[in-house]
Backbone as CSV, one residue per row, in Angstrom:
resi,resn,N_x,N_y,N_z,CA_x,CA_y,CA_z,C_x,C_y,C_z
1,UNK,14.387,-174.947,99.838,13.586,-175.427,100.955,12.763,-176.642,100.499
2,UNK,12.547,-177.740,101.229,11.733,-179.051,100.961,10.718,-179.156,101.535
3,UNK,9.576,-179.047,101.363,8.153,-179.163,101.756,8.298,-180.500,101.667
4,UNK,7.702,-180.760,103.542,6.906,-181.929,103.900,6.597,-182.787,103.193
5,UNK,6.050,-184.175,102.979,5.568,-184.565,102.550,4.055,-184.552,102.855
6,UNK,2.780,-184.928,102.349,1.379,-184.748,102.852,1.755,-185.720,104.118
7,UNK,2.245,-186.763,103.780,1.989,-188.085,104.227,1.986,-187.695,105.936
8,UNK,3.392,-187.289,106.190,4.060,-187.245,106.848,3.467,-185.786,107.654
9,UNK,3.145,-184.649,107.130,2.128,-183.687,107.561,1.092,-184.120,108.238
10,UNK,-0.372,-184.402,107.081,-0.949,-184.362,107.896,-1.092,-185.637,108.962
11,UNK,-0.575,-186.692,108.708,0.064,-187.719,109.733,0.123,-186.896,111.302
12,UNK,1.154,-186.268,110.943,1.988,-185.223,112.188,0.512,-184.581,112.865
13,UNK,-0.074,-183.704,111.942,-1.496,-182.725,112.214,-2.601,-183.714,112.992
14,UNK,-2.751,-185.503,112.626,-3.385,-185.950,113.424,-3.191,-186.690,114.565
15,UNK,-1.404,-186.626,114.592,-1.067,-186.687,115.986,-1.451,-185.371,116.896
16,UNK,-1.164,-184.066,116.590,-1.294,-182.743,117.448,-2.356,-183.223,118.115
17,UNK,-3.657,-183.230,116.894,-5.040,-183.123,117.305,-5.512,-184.450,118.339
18,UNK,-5.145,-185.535,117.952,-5.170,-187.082,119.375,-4.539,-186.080,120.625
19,UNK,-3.439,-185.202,120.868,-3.065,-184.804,121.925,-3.938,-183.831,122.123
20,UNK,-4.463,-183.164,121.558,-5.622,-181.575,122.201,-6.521,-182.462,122.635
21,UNK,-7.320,-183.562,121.860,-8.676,-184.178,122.433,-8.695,-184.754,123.518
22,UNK,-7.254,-185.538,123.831,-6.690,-186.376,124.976,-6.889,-185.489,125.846
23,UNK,-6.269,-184.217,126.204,-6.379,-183.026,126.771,-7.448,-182.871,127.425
24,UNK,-8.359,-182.107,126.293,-9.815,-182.134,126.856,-10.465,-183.231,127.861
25,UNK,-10.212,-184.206,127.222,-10.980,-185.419,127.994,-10.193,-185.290,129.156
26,UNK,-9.067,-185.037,129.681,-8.477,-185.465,131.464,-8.525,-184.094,131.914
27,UNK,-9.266,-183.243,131.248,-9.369,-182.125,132.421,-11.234,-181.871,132.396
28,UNK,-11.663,-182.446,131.149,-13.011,-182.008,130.912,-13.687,-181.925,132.694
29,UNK,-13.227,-183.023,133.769,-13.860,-183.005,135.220,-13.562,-182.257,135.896
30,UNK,-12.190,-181.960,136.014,-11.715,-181.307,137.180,-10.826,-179.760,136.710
31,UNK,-11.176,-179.571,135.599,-11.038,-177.968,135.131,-11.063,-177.595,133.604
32,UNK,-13.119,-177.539,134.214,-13.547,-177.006,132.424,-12.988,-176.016,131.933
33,UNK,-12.521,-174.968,132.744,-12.426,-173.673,131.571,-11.052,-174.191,130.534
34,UNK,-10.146,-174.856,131.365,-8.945,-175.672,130.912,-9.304,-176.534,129.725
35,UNK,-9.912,-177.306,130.017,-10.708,-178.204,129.006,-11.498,-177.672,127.700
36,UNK,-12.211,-176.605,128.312,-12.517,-175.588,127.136,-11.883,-175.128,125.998
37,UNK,-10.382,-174.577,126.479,-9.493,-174.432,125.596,-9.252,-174.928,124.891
38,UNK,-9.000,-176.485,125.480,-8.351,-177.762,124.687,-9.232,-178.041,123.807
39,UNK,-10.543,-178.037,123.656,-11.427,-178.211,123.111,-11.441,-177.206,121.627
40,UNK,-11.050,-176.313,122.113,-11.565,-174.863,121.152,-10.299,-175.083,120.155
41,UNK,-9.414,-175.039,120.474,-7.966,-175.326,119.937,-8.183,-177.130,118.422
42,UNK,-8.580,-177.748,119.560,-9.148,-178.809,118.808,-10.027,-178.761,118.036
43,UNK,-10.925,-177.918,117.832,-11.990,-177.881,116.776,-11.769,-177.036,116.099
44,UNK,-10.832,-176.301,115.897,-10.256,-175.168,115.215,-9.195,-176.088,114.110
45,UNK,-8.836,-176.718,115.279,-7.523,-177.614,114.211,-7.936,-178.561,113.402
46,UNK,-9.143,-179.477,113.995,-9.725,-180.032,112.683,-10.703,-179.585,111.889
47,UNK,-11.162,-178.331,112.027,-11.751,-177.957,111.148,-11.268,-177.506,109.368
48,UNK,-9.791,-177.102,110.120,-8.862,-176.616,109.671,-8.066,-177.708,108.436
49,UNK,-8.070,-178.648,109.313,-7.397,-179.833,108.907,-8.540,-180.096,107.418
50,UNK,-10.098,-180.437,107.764,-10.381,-180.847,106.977,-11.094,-180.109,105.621
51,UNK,-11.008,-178.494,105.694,-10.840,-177.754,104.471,-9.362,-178.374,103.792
52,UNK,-8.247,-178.315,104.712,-7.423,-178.480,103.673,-7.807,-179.394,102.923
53,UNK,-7.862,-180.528,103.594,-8.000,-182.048,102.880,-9.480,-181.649,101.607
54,UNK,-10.605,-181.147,101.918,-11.610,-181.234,101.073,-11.298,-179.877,100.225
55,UNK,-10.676,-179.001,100.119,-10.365,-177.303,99.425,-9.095,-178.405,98.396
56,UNK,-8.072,-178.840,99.104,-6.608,-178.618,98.412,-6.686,-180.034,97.948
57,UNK,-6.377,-180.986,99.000,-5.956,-182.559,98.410,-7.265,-183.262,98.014
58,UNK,-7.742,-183.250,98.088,-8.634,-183.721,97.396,-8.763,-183.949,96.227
59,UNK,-9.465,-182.536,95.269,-9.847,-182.276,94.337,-7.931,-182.495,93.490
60,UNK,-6.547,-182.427,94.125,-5.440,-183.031,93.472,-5.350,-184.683,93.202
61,UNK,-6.514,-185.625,93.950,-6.337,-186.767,93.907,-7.415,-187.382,92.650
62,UNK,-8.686,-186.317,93.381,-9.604,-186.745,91.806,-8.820,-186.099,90.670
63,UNK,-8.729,-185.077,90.155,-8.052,-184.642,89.101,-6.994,-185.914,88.496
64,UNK,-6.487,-186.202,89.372,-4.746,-187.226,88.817,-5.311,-188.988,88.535
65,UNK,-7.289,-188.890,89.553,-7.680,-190.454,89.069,-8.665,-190.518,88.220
66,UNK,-9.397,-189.484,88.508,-10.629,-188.828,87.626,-11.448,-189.664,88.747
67,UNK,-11.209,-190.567,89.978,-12.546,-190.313,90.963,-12.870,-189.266,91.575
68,UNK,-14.046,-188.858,91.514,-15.010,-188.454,92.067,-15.924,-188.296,92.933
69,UNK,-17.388,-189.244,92.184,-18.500,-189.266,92.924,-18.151,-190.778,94.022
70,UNK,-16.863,-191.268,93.579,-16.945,-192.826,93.834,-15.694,-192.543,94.439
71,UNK,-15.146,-193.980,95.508,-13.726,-193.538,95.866,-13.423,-193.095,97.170
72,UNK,-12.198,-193.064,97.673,-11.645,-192.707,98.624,-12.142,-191.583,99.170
73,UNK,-11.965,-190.422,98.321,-12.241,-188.885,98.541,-13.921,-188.888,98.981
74,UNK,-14.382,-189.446,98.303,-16.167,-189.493,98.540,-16.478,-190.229,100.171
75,UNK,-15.542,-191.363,100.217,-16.053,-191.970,101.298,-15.183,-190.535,102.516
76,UNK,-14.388,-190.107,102.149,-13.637,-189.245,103.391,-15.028,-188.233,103.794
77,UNK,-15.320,-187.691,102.594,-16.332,-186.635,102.867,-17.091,-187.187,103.713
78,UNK,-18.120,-187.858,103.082,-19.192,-188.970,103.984,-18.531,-188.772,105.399
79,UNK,-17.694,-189.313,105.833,-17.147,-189.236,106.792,-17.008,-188.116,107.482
80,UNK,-16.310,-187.313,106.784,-16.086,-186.114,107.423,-17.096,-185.021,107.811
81,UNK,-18.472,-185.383,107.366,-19.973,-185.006,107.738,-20.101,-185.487,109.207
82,UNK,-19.695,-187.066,108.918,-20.669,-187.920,110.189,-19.130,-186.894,111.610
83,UNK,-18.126,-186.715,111.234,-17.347,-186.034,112.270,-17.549,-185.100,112.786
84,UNK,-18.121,-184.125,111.874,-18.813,-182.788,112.236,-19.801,-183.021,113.078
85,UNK,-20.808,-184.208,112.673,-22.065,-183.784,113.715,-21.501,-184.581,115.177
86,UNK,-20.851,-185.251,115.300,-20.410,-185.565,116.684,-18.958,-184.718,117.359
87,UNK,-18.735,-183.649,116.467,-17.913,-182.507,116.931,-19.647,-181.687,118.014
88,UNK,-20.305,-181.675,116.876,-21.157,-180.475,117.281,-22.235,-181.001,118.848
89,UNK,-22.284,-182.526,118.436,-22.807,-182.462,120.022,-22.074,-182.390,121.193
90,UNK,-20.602,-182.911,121.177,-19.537,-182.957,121.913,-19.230,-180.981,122.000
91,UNK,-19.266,-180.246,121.162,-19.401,-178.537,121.709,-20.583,-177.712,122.126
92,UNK,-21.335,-178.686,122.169,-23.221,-178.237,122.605,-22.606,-178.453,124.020
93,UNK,-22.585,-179.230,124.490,-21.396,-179.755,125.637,-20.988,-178.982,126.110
94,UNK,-19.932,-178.769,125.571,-18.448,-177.845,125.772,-19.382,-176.138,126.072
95,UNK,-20.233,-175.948,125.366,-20.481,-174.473,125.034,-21.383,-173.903,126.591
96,UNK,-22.070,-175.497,127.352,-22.903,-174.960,128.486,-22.139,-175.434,129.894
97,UNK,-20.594,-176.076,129.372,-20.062,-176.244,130.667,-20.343,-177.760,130.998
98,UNK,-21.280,-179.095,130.381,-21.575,-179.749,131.080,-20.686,-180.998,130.453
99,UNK,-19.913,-181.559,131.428,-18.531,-182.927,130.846,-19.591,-184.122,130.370
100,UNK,-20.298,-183.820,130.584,-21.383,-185.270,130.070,-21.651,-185.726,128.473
101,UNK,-19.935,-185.332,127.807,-20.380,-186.173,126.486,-19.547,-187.217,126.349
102,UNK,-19.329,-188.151,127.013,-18.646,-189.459,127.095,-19.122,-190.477,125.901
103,UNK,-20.442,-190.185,124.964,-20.684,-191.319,124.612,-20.528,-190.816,123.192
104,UNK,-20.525,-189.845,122.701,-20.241,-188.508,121.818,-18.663,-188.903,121.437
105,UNK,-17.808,-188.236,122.574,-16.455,-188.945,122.446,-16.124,-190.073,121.859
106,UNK,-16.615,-191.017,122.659,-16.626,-192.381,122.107,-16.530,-192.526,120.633
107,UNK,-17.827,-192.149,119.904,-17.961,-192.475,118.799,-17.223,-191.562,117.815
108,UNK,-16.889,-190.505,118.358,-15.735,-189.474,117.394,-14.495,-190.029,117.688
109,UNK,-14.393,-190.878,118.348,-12.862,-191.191,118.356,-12.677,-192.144,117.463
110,UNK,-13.912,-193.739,117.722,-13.854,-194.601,117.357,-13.824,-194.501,115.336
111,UNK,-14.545,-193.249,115.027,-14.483,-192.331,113.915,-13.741,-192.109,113.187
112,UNK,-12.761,-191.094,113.965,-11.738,-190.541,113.688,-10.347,-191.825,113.580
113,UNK,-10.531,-192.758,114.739,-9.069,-194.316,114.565,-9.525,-194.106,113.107
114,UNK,-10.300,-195.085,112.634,-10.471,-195.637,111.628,-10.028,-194.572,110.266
115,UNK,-10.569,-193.399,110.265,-10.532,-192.272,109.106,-8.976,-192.028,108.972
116,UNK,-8.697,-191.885,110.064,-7.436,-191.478,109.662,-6.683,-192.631,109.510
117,UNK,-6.458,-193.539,109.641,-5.706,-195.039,109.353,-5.846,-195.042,107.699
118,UNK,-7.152,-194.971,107.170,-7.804,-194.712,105.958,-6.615,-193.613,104.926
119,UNK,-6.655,-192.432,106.094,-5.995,-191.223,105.165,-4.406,-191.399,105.174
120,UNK,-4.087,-191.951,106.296,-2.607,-192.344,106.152,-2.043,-193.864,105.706
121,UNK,-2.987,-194.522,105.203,-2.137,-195.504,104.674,-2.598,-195.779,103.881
122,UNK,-3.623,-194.996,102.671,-4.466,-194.940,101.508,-4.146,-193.724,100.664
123,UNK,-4.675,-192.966,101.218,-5.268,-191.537,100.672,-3.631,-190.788,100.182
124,UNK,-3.318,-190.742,101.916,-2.006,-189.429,101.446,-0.917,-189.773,100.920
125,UNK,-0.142,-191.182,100.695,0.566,-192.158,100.038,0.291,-191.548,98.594
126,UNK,-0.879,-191.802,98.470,-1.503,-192.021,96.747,-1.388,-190.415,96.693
127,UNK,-1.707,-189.321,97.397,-1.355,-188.058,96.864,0.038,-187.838,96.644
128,UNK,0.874,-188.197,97.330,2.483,-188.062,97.706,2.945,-188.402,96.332
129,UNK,2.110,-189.482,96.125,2.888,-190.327,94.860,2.930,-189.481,93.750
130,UNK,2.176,-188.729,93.546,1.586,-187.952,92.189,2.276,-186.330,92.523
131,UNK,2.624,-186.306,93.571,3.199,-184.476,94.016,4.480,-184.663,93.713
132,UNK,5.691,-183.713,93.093,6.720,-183.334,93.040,7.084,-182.721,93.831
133,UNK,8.360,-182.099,94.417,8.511,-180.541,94.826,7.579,-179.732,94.609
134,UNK,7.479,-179.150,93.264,7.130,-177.660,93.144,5.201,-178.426,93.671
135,UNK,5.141,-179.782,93.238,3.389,-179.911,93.390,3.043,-179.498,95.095
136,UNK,4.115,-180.119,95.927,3.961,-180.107,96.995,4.092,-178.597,97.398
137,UNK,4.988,-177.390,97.309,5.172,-176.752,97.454,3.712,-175.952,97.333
138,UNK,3.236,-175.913,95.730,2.012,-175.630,95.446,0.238,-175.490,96.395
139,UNK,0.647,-177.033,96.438,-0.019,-177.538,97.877,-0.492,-176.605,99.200
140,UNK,0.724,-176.265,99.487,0.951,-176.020,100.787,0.785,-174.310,100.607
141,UNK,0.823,-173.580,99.266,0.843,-172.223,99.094,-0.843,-172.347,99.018
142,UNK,-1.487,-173.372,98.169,-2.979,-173.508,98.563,-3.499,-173.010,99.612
143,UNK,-2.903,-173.998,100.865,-3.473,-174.148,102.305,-3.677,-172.698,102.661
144,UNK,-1.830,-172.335,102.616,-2.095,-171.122,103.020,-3.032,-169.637,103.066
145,UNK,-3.195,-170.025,101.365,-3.981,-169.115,101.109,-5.748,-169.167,101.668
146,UNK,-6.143,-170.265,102.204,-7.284,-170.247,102.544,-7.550,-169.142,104.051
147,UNK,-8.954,-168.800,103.685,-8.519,-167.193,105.219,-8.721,-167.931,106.158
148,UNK,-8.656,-167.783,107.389,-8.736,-168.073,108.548,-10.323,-168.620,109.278
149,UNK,-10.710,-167.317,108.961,-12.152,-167.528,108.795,-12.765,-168.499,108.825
150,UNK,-12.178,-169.431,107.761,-13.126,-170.989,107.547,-12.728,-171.708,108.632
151,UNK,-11.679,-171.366,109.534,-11.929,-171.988,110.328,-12.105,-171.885,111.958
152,UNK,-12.909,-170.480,111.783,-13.604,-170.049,112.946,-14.731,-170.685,113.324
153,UNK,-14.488,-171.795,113.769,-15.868,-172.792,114.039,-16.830,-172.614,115.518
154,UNK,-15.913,-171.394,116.150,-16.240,-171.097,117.628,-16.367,-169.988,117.788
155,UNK,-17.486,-169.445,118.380,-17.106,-168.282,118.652,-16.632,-167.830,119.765
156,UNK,-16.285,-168.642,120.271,-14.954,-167.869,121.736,-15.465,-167.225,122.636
157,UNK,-16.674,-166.577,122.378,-17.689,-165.668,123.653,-18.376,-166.729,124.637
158,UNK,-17.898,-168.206,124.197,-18.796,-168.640,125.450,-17.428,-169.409,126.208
């Protein structure tokens, strides 16, 4: 069996997620509970997305450059902070029913273009390069193993 490449993964994983958010946004008016979903699904998936990236690939890219505190991986994090807190006002949102985060959106999208352009034509290249089979394989037995849990970012009761 041939495991994916990252590249080409999570590539794929941030197409899904452009289609759940797209989602959300053309029903967020005319059918929240619909929109809700799309939403919940979506913050599940990048939450998801970005343990892998900060748990698994990551710490395989510093290891193979010895960056660290400096670097690609550092600026993703950074990043991947400033994503979280405009996840969390965009589900403050989501959590009382009210479509009024248009400007929230905005800036998580405008966010997210850029980050991921970053991770796919920087980051996951340069991991790819350094993974074999069995590394990739490895990889992906990582992911798996992380519980679910981490990426219960919702609690679904609202």
């Amino acid at each position: 069996m041939t495991t994916i490449a990252i590249t080409e993964q999570f590539g794929a994983d941030h197409d899904r997620l452009d289609e759940l958010f797209a989602g959300f946004q053309s029903l967020k008016r005319r059918d929240p509970a619909a929109a809700k979903e799309k939403f919940k699904a979506f913050l599940k998936g990048l939450t998801r997305h970005i343990v892998w990236e900060e748990d698994v690939l990551f710490p395989l890219f510093e290891e193979r450059t010895g960056m660290t505190d400096s670097g690609p991986t550092a600026v993703m994090r950074q990043e991947h902070r400033r994503i979280k807190g405009h996840l969390d006002a965009i589900h403050d949102k989501v959590r009382v029913g009210d479509p009024d985060s248009d400007a929230a959106e905005k800036a998580l999208l405008e966010l997210l273009s850029a980050h991921n352009m970053k991770e796919e034509s920087i980051l996951y290249p340069a991991i790819d390069a350094g993974l074999d089979q069995a590394g990739l394989e490895a990889a992906r037995k990582a992911m798996d193993a992380i519980p679910q849990e981490r990426y219960a970012c919702c609690c679904h009761a609202h």
